[in-house]
C-alpha positions, 0 to 999 in steps of 0.5 A: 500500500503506498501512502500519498502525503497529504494536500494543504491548501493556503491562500497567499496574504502576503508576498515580500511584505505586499498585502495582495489586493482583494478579489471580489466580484461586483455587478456594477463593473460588468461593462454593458457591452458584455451584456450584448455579447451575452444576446448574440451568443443566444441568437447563434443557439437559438439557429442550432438545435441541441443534440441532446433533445435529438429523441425529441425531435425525431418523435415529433418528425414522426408524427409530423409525417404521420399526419402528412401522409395520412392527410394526403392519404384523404386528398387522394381518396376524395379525388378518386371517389370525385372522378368515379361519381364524374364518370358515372354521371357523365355515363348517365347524362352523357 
């Protein structure tokens, strides 16, 4: 078994007598055009379709030519009941 020795972790206060700066995070120094950045990044993602919601669409696109096939399905059917009741009346009255 070997043995690993143990990780300390420090924060550095002082280097040669010199207090670091402190570090914090403020809202109010986010310049505005970063904010306008942001938007852009989101117009590129909306122009994208996120592969992990590929099962989703693929169940929709499905479905979607499901319906398409079955209305054309009826189109077809009415406009071919159409034609024979044309030719049957035409056989009749012409």
């Amino acid at each position: 078994m070997t043995t690993e020795s143990p990780t300390i972790e420090v924060e550095v206060v002082e280097i040669d007598g010199v207090a670091q700066p402190a570090k914090f995070n403020s809202r109010e120094e986010t310049p505005p055009q970063r904010q306008w950045q942001d938007w852009q990044k989101w117009l590129g993602r909306l122009r994208q379709l996120d592969s992990r919601w590929w099962p989703l669409w693929v169940f929709l696109g499905a479905i979607a030519v499901v319906l398409l096939l079955t209305v054309g399905l009826v189109i077809g059917i009415i406009f071919v009941i159409f034609r024979i009741v044309g030719g049957m009346l035409r056989a009749i009255f012409g």
